[in-house]
Structures are given as structure tokens and as C-alpha cells.
C-alpha angles and dihedrals in degrees: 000000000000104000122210119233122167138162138201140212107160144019085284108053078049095056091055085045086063103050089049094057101033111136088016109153122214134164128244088253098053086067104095117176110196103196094176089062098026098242146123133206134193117182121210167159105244127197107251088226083166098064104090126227124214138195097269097024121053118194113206103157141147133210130203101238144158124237110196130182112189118195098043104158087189147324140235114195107190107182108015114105108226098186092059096064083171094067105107113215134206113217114203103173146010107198134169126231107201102224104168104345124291092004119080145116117296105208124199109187123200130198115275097039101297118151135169117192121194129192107226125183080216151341109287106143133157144205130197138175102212112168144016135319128234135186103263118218097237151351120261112250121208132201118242 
């Protein structure tokens, strides 16, 4: 298995962060925001949109990964039921907002509406592939 592992250190290697777990699903409960050590944590099943499809093989295939962002000075969660950890959400991008460089608000934004904003002193974000893969069922589809 070829595990994922990035890092990022500015609004770029965020941006490559997001395409990777795009459509990833969580539940409620899988959002874990650390204030003692400023971070937050979501847990996951991503997408593998690096793995490529062909005309005969079609990878459709999630991984069990973490996604982490250290120095969260706090964070603001509007649409997201916390009191349903059940729920299971569908995240579709993670995006900075410079404030007053470096720091800013890094906002993950779910499907439905969901959005969680944390204030960051800067970007410091990682990725990690950290269990198995399995054959998804389908790929996810989007709306142009």
C-alpha cells in the first residue's frame, strides 16, 4: 500500500491538502479540537484521488487517514450538530484566509452547509495515511 503523508507550511501546500481529502466522510464524533496543545484533529476515510482509473480498472478506493492543524488558537463550528456524533459528514474543502500574516482562519467546509473556522497563528497542517485501504463502492460525482 502506498500510504499518504503531507505536510503543509503555507496557503499552497493547503491547497494540495484539500484536493487530496476532498469527499472524505467523518463522523461528529471523529472532530477532536485539542485546545491544551492547539490542535485539532479530524479522523477519516479519504477518498485515494490519486489513485488513477483506466479504461479497463477503476480505482475507487478509500483510505483511513488523519487529518491535524497545530497552532489553532480556537475554533468556531456553524452547522454541524455536536450533539449528533453519529452524524456522518462529507468534507469538500479545506481553504486559508490570510488575517495578519501568517496568521488567519483555516475553513473546512462540509456538505450541507457545515463549516468549521479556526484561528491559526499560521499554516502547520498534516496529512497522514494511517491504516488500511478498501475498494469503495463508488466515486463520488459533483455538480458543475
Amino acid at each position: 500500500m502506498d500510504s499518504l503523508k503531507l505536510i503543509a507550511l503555507d496557503e499552497q501546500d493547503l491547497n494540495v491538502i484539500s484536493a487530496h481529502v476532498q469527499d472524505a466522510v467523518m463522523k461528529v464524533r471523529d472532530l477532536q479540537y485539542l485546545p491544551g496543545t492547539h490542535r485539532f484533529v479530524l479522523a477519516m476515510s479519504r477518498f485515494a484521488w490519486e489513485k488513477k482509473s483506466g479504461f479497463l480498472r477503476k480505482h475507487n478506493e478509500r483510505r483511513q487517514s488523519v487529518l491535524h492543524f497545530d497552532r489553532v488558537l480556537g475554533a468556531k463550528v456553524a452547522g454541524i450538530a455536536r450533539d449528533k456524533p453519529d452524524d456522518v459528514l462529507s468534507l469538500l474543502a479545506v481553504s486559508f484566509v490570510p488575517t495578519d500574516q501568517p496568521a488567519g482562519i483555516i475553513e473546512l467546509v462540509f456538505s450541507g452547509g457545515g463549516t468549521i473556522m479556526l484561528d491559526v497563528e499560521c499554516v502547520e497542517a498534516g496529512l497522514a495515511d494511517i491504516g488500511g485501504a478498501w475498494q469503495a463502492t463508488s466515486r463520488p460525482a459533483h455538480r458543475i
